[in-house]
FIZA-590765 format. One record per atom (N, C-alpha, C): x, y negated, z. Coordinates in steps of 0.1 Angstrom, whole numbers, plus 5000, padded with zeros to 4 digits. Each point is the difference from the previous one (the first is absolute). Example, Ala and Ser with C-alpha at 12.3 -4.5 7.8 and 13.67 -1.06 7.14 Angstrom:
REM FIZA-590765
513250575078
499149885000
500949885000
499649894993
500949895000
499249895008
REM end
This chain:
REM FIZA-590765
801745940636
499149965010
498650064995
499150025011
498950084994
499149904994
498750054997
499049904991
499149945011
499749925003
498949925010
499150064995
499050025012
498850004998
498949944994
499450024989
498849924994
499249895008
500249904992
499149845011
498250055005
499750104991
498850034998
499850105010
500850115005
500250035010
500049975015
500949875001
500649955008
498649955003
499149894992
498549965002
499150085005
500050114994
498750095007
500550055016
500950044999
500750065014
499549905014
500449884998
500449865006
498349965001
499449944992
498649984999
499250175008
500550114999
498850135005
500449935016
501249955003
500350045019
499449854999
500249894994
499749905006
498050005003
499550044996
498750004997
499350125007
501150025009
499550135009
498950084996
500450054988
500250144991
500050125005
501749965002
500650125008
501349945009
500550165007
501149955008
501350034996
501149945002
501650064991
499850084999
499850105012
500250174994
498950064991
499149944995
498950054994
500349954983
500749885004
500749954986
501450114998
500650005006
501550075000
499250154991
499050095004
499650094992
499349994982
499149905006
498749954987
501649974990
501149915004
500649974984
501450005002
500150155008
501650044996
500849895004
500249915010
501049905004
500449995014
501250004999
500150025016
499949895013
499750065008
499549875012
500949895002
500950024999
501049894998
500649934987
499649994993
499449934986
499149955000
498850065002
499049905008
500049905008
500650045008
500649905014
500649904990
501450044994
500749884995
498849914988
499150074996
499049884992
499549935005
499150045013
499049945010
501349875002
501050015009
500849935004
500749864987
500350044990
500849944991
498649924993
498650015002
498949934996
499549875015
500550065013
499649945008
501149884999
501550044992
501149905005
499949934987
499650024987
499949934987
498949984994
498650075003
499250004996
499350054988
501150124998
499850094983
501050115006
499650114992
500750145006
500850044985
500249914991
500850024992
501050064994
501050074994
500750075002
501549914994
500850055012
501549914998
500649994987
500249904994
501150034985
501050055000
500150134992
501250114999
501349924996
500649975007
501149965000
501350055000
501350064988
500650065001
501149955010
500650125002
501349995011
501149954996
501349895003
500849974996
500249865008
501049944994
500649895003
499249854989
500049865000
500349894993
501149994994
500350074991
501350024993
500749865000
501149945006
501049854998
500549964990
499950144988
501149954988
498550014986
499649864997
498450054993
500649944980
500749915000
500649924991
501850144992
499250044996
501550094993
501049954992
499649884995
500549944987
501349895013
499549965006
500449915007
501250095014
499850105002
500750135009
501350024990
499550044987
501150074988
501249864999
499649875002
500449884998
501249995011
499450005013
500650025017
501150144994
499850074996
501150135001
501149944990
499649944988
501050004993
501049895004
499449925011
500449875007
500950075008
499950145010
500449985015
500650124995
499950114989
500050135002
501350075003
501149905003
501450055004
499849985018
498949965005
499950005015
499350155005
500150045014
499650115004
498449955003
499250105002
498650055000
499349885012
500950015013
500049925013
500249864996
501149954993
500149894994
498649934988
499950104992
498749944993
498750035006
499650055013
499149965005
499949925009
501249945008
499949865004
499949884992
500550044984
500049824994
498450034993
499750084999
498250024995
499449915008
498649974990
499549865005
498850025014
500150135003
499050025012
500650135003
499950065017
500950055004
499750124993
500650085002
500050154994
500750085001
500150115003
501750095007
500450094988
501350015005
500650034987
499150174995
499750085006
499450104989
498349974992
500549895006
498549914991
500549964985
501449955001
500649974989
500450154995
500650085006
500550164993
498850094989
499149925008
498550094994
500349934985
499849845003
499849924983
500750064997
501549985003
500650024988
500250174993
499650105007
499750104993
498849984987
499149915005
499050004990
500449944989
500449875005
500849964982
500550064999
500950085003
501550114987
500849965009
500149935002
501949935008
500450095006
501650044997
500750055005
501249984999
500950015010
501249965002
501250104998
499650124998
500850154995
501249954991
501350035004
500449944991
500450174989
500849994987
499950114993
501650045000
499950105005
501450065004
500950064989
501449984999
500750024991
500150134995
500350095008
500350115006
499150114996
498949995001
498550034994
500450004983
500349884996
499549984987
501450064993
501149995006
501250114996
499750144996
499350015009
500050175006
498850044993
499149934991
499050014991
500550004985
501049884999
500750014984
500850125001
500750025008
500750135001
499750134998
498650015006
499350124996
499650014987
499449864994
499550004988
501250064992
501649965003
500849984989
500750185000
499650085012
500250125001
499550074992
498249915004
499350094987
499550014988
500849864995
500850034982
500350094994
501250005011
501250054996
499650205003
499450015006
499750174995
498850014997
REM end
């Protein structure tokens, strides 16, 4: 998100038109801001009383799962249930790739280790002993 405009800015701009100074478009030149920025100060001072600038607030969600110790507790409790299942017995609603996300973050996984794989690994090793 870009940088707000300086409060000190925002002041002189707002105080030149209120004090009939000048007119927007005379301001829109004198300090490089566009007429509709202006507008939205004039306006956001007439509805609050301060032309302030918004707190940068990043994008995202209120994350549902904030307690990890207490999540890692719930998996080892439920963790033979599917994804859909442990986000209905969680203690505030939450859909199951809400749960898919946690449990990537702890480690949990349910892979199981295939035999077949691990054959076909000693096998190679025991090939390449042997020449």
């Amino acid at each position: 998100m870009p940088k707000p405009y300086s409060y000190d800015l925002r002041q002189r701009v707002v105080e030149a038109i209120e004090l009939d100074e000048m007119k927007k478009s005379e301001a829109v030149q004198v300090f490089q801001v566009s007429r509709n920025t202006i507008h939205l100060w004039l306006t956001q001072k007439a509805k609050t009383g301060d032309y302030q600038a918004k707190p940068n607030e990043p994008r995202g969600n209120g994350h549902k799962i904030t307690d990890w110790e207490r999540f890692k507790e719930f998996v080892r409790a439920n963790g033979d249930k599917t994804q859909e299942e442990m986000a209905k017995l969680w203690e505030v609603p939450i859909s199951d790739r809400t749960i898919s996300r946690a449990l990537k973050k702890i480690g949990f996984s349910r892979k199981k280790k295939l035999m077949g794989i691990e054959k076909g690994i000693k096998k190679k090793e025991e090939n390449l002993k042997k020449s």
